[in-house]
C-alpha positions as CSV (number, residue, x, y, z in Angstrom):
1,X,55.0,-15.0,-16.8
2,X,53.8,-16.2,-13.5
3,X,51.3,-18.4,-13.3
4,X,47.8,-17.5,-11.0
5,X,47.1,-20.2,-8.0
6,X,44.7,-22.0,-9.8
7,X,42.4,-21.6,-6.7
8,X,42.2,-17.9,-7.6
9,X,41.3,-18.3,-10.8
10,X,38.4,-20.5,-10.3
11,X,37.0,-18.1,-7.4
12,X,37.7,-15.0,-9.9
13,X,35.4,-17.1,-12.6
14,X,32.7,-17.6,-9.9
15,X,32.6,-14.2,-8.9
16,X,32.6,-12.8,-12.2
17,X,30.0,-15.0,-13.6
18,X,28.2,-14.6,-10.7
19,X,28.2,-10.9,-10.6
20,X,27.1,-10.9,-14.7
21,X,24.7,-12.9,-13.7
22,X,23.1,-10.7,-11.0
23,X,23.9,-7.2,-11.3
24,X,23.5,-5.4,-15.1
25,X,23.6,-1.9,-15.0
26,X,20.2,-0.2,-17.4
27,X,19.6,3.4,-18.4
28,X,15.9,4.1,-19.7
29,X,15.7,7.6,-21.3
30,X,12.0,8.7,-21.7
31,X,9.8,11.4,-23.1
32,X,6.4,12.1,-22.5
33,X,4.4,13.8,-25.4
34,X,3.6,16.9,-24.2
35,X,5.5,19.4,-21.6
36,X,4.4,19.0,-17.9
37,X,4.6,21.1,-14.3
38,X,8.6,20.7,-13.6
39,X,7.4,19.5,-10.0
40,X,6.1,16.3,-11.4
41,X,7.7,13.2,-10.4
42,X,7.8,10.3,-13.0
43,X,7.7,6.6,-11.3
44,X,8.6,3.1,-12.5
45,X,6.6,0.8,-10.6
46,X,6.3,-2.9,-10.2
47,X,3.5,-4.2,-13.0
48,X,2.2,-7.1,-10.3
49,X,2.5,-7.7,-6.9
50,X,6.4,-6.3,-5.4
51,X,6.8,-9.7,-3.8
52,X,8.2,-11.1,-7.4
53,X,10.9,-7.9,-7.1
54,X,14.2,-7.9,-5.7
55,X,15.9,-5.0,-4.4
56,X,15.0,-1.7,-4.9
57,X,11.1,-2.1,-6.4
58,X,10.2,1.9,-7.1
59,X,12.6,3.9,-8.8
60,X,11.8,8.2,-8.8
61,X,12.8,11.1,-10.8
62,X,11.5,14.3,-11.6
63,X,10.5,15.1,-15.2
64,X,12.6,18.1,-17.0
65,X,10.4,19.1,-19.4
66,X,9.3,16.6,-21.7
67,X,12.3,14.3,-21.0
68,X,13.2,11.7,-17.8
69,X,16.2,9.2,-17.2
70,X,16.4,6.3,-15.1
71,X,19.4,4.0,-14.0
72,X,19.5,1.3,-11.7
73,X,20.8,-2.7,-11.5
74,X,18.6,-5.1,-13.4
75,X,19.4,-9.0,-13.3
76,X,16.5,-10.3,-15.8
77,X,13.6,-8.6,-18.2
78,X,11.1,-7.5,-15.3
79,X,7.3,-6.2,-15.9
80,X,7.0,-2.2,-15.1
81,X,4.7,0.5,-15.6
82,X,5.7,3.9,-15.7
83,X,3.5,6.3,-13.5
84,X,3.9,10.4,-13.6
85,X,2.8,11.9,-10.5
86,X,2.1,16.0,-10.0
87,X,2.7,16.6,-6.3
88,X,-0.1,19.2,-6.3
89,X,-2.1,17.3,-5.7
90,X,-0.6,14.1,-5.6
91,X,-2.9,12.5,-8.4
92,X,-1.6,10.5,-11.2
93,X,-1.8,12.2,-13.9
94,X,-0.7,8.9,-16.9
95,X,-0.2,5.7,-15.9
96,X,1.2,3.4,-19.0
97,X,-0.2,-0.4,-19.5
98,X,3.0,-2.7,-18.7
99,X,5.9,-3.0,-20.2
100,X,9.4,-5.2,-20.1
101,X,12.9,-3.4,-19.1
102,X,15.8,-5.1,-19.7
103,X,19.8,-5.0,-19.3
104,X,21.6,-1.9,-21.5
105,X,20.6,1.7,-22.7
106,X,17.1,1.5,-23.8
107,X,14.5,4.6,-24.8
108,X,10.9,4.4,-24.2
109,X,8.1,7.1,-25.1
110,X,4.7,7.5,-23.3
111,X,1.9,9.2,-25.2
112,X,0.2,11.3,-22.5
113,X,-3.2,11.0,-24.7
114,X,-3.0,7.6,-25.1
115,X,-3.9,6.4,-20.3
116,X,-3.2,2.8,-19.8
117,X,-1.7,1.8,-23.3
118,X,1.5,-0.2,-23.4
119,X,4.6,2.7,-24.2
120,X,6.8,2.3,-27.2
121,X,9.8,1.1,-26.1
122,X,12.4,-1.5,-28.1
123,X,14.4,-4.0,-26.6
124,X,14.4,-8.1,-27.6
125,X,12.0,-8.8,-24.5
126,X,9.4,-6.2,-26.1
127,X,10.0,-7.1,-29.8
128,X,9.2,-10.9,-28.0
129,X,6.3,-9.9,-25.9
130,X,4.9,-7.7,-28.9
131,X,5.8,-9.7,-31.8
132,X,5.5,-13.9,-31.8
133,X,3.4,-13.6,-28.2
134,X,0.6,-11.4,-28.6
135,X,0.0,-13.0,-32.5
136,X,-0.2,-16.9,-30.9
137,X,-2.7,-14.9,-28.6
138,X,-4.5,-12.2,-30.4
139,X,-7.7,-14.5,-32.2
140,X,-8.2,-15.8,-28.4
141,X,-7.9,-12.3,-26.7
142,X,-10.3,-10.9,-30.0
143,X,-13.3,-12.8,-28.7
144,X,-12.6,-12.3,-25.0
145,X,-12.8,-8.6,-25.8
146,X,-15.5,-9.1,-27.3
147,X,-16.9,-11.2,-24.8
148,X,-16.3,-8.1,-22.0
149,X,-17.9,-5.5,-24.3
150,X,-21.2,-7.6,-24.7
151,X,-21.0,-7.9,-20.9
152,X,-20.3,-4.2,-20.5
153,X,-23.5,-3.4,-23.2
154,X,-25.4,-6.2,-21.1
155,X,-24.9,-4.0,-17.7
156,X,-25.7,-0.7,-19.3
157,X,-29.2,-2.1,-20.4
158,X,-30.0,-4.4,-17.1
159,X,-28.7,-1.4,-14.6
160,X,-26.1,-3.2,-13.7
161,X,-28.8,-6.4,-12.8
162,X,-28.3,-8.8,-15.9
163,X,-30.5,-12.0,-15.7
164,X,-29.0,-15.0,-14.4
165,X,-29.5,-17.0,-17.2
166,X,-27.4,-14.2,-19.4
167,X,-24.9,-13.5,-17.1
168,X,-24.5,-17.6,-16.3
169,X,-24.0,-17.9,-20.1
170,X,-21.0,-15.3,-20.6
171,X,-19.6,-16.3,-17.6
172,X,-19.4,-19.8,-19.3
173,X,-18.0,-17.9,-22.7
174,X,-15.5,-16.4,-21.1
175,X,-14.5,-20.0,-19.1
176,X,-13.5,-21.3,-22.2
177,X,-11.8,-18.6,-23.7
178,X,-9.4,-18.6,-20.9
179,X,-9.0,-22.2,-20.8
180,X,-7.8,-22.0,-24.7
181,X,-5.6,-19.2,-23.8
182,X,-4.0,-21.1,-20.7
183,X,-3.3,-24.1,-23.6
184,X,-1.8,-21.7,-26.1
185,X,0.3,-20.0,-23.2
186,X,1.9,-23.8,-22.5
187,X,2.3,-24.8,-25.7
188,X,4.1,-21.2,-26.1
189,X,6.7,-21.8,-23.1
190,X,7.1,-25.6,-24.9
191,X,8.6,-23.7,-27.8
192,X,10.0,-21.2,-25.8
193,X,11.2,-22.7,-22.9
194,X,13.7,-19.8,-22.1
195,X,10.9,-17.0,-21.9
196,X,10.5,-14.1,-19.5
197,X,7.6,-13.0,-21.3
198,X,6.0,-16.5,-19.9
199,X,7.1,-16.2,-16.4
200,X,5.5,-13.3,-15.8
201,X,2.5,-14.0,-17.7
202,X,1.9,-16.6,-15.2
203,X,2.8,-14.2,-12.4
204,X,-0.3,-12.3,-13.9
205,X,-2.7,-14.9,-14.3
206,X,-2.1,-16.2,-11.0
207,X,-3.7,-13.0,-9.3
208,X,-7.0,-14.0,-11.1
209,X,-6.9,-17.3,-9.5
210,X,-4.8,-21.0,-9.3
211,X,-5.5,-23.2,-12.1
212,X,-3.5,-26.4,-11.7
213,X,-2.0,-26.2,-15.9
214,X,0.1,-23.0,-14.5
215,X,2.1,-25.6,-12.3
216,X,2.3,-27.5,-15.7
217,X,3.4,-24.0,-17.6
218,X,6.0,-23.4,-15.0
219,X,7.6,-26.7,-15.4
220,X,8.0,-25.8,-19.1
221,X,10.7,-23.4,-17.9
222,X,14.3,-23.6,-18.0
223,X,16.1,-24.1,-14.4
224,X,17.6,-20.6,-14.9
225,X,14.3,-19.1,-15.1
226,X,12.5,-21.1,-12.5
227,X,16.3,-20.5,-10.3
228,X,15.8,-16.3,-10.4
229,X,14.2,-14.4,-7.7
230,X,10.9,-13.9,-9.4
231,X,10.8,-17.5,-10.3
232,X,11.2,-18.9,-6.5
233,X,8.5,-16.6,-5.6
234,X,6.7,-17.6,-8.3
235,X,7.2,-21.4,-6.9
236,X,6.2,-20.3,-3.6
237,X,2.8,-18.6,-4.8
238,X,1.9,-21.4,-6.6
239,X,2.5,-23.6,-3.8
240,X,0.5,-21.7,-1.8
241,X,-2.6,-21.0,-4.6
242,X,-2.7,-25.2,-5.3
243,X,-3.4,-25.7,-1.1
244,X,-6.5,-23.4,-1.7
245,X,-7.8,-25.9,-4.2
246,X,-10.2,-28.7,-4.1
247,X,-8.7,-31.6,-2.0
248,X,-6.6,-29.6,0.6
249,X,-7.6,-28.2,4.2
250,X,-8.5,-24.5,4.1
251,X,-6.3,-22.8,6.4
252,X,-6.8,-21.7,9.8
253,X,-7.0,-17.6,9.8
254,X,-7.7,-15.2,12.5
255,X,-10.4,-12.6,12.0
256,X,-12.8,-11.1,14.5
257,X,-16.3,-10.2,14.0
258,X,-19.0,-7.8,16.2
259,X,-18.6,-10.8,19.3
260,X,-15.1,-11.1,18.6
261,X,-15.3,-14.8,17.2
262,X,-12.3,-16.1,15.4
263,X,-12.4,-18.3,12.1
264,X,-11.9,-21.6,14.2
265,X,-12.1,-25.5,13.4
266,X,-15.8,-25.5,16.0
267,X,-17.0,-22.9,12.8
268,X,-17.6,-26.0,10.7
269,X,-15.7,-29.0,11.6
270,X,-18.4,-31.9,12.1
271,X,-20.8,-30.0,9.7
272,X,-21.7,-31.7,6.6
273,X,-20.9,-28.4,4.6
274,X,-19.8,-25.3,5.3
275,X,-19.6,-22.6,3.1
276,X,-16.6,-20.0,3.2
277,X,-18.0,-16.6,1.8
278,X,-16.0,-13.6,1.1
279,X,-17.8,-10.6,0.3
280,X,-17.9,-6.8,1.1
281,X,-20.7,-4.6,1.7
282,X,-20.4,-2.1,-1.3
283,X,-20.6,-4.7,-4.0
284,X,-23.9,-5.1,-5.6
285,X,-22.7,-9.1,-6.9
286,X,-22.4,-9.7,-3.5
287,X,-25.1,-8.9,-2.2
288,X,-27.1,-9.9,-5.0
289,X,-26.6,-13.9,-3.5
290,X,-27.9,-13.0,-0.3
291,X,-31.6,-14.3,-0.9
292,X,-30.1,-17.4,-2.1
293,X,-27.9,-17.9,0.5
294,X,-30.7,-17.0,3.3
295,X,-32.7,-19.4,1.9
296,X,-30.0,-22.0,1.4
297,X,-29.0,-21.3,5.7
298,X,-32.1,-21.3,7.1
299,X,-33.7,-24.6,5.0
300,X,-30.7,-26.7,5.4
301,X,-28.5,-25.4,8.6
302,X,-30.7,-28.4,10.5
303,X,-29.2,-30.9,7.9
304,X,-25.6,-29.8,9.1
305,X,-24.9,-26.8,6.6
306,X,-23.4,-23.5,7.9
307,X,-22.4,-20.0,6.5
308,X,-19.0,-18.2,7.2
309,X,-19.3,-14.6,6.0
310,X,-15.6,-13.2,6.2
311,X,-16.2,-9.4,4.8
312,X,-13.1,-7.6,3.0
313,X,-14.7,-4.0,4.1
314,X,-12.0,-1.4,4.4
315,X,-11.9,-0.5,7.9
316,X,-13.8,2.9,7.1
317,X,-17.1,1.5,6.4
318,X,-17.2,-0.7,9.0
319,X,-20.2,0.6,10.3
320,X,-21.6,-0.1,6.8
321,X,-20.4,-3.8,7.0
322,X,-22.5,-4.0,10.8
323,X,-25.7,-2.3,8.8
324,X,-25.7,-4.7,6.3
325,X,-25.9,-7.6,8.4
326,X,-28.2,-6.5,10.6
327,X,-30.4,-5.3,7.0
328,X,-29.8,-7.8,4.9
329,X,-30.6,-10.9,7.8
330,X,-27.2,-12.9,7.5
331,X,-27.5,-14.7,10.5
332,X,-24.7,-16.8,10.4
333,X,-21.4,-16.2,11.6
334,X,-19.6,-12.8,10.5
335,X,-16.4,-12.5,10.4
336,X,-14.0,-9.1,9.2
337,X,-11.1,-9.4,7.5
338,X,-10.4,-5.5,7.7
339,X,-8.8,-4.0,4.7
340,X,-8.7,-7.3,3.0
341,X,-5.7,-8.4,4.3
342,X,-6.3,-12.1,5.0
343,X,-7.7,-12.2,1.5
344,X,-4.5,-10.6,-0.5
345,X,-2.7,-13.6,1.2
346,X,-4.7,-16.2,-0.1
347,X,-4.5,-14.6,-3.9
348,X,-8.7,-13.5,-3.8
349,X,-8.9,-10.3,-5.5
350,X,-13.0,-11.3,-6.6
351,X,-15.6,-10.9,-5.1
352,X,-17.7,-12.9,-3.8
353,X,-15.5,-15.9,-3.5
354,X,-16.6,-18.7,-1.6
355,X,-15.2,-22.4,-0.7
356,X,-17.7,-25.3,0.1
357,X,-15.5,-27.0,2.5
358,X,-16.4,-31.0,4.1
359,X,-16.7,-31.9,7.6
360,X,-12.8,-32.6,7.9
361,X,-12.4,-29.0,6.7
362,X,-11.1,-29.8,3.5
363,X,-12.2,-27.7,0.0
364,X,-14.8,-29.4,-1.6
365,X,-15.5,-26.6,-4.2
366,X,-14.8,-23.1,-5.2
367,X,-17.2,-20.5,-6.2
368,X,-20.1,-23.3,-6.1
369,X,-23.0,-21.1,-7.4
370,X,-26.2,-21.3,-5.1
371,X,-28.3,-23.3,-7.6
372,X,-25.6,-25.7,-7.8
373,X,-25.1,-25.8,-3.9
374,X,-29.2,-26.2,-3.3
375,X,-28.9,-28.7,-5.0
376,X,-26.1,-30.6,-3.0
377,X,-28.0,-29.9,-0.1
378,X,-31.3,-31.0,-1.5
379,X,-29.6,-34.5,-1.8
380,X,-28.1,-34.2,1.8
381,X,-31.5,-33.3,3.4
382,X,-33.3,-36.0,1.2
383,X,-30.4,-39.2,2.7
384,X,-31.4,-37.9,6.5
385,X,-28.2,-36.8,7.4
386,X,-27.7,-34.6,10.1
C-alpha cells in the first residue's frame, strides 16, 4: 500500500475542511396556501441590510402552482424573508416576517392570508430561534407590544399630535423595555455562546441605533461566529456605530444645500454647540420641533449655538424640502443629503436625529430633546460665554 506524501495529506485536510466549512449545498421546497398567476416570481431576500451577505444575496424562481424550490450554497444559518412577486404589475403580493435557512433539504410553507408573519419552516436554527429564544423574550416583548398599541390608540385620539408630556412618558416606557431586552439578549449569548440566532439579532438591533452592550453581546460569541462573513461585517458596523457616539468626532460628510455649502469644520468648529439635525420635509415629528428649535437659534446663536439641518428628502420633493425652509423660517444652515444616502451610512433610519456636538466637533449628545438643550444653553448664556 503506498503511502501519501504527508504534505498532501495535510493540504487535502485543509481543503476539505475548508470547503465544509464554506460551501454546503440547501434545497428549500415551498408552498404557498393558495394557487397563484403562473407568471409570479417567488424571491428569497436578505432579512437586513445585504452588506452582512456573501455571495449571491437574491435567489428567484417562478411559482408552479402552489409549489416553489430553491437551491443554492449556504455556509451558516442566515436571516431571509421570502417575497412573491406578480410581474403584472410588479407589486408584492406576500411578503413573510423573517426566517432562518440553514445547510440540507428543508420545507417551508407561507400562508398567503397570514402578510408579514414568520413561515413555518423546521430546521434546529428555527426550532432555536422559536423555542428557548423567543420564551427568554416573550414577557419583555408582551409589554413592548403593548407599549406600541397604547401609542398607536394615543395617535388615533391626538390626530397624530399626542402631548408632550404623554408621548415623553412612553418614549421613557419603551427605554426601558429595550434596555431589559438588550440584558436578556446577553445573558442569552452567555449561555449560548455558539448562537446564530444572536448574531443576527444584533445585526437587527443595530439598524435602530448603537448601544455600547451590543459590543459587549458580540464579545459573548465564539471566534467561529465572530470569524464568518456576517460576523466581520458585523465588527465593522459596530465599529463604525460606536464613532457616532458621545465622545468621538462626528465625521466630515459632503452635502450641498440651495448655495451649495458643504458640511465643513467652519459649520461649527469654535461654536460652543452645535446642533446636527436630520430631518425630512414630509414628517410631521420633524417638523413638529421646529418652534423649539427657532426659538432655541435665534435666543442663543449670539451665545455661540448653531443649527445644521441636513434633510434626507428623496430627490423628488426637493422643491418641497426648499418650501419648507423658506415656510417654516429655518434660517440656519441647510444642508441635503438627497435620497438619504449619507444617513444609511451612518446607521439613522429615525427621524429627526440630531447630535449636540462641542466646539472641537466632538458628540456631546444624541437626540438631546429641545427642553433638555434650552436648558444647556440657558446655563451657557447665563456664564457669558460667547
Amino acid at each position: 500500500m503506498r503511502k501519501i506524501p504527508i504534505f498532501l495529506f495535510l493540504l487535502f485536510s485543509i481543503y476539505s475542511a475548508e470547503a465544509q466549512r464554506l460551501i454546503t449545498s440547501f434545497v428549500l421546497d415551498g408552498t404557498i396556501t393558495q394557487p397563484l398567476q403562473q407568471n409570479t416570481t417567488v424571491r428569497l431576500i436578505p432579512a437586513y441590510d445585504e452588506n452582512y451577505y456573501h455571495g449571491k444575496k437574491y435567489l428567484s424562481c417562478q411559482l408552479d402552482g402552489s409549489n416553489f424550490t430553491f437551491k443554492d450554497s449556504i455556509a451558516y444559518p442566515t436571516a431571509y424573508v421570502i417575497g412573491l412577486r406578480s410581474t403584472a404589475d410588479g407589486n408584492w403580493e406576500y411578503l413573510s416576517d423573517m426566517f432562518f435557512l440553514e445547510a440540507g433539504k428543508q420545507t417551508v410553507a407561507c400562508n398567503y392570508d397570514a402578510k408579514g408573519e414568520t413561515p413555518d419552516i423546521d430546521n434546529k436554527t428555527m426550532q432555536e430561534y422559536l423555542g428557548d429564544f423567543r420564551s427568554k423574550l416573550s414577557t419583555v416583548n408582551k409589554d413592548l407590544e403593548k407599549i406600541y398599541q397604547v401609542k398607536d390608540s394615543l395617535q388615533k385620539k391626538y390626530k397624530r399630535h399626542i402631548p408632550e408630556d404623554e408621548l415623553n412618558d412612553l418614549l421613557s416606557k419603551i427605554k426601558k423595555l429595550e434596555h431589559q431586552q438588550d440584558m436578556i439578549l446577553y445573558r442569552y449569548a452567555m449561555q449560548h455562546p455558539s448562537s446564530y440566532v444572536v448574531l443576527w439579532k444584533i445585526v437587527e438591533l443595530l439598524q435602530g441605533g448603537y448601544e455600547p452592550i451590543y459590543d459587549t453581546i458580540y464579545s459573548q460569541l465564539t471566534p467561529k461566529l465572530r470569524n464568518c462573513y456576517t460576523g466581520v461585517q458585523l465588527k465593522k458596523a459596530l465599529a463604525f456605530a460606536r464613532s457616532m457616539s458621545p465622545g468621538h468626532p462626528f465625521p466630515k460628510l459632503e452635502f450641498t444645500d440651495t448655495i451649495g455649502t458643504a458640511l465643513t469644520p467652519d459649520l461649527y468648529l469654535g461654536r460652543k454647540y452645535t446642533l446636527i439635525n436630520f430631518w425630512y420635509s414630509g414628517s410631521f415629528t420633524c417638523l413638529r420641533q421646529v418652534p423649539a428649535l427657532r426659538k432655541l437659534y435665534d435666543t442663543y446663536k449670539s451665545n455661540g449655538f448653531q443649527i445644521v439641518g441636513i434633510s434626507v428628502d428623496d430627490k423628488m420633493y426637493g422643491d418641497r424640502w426648499k418650501k419648507t425652509i423658506v415656510e417654516q423660517k429655518l434660517n440656519w444652515p441647510q444642508l441635503w443629503d438627497v435620497d438619504r444616502q449619507k444617513a444609511i451610512k451612518l446607521s439613522i433610519d429615525y427621524f429627526p436625529t440630531n447630535y449636540l456636538l462641542d466646539e472641537k466637533g466632538n458628540i456631546v449628545r444624541k437626540n438631546i430633546k429641545p427642553e433638555e438643550l434650552e436648558k444647556l444653553l440657558g446655563a451657557l448664556q447665563k456664564n457669558g460665554l460667547d
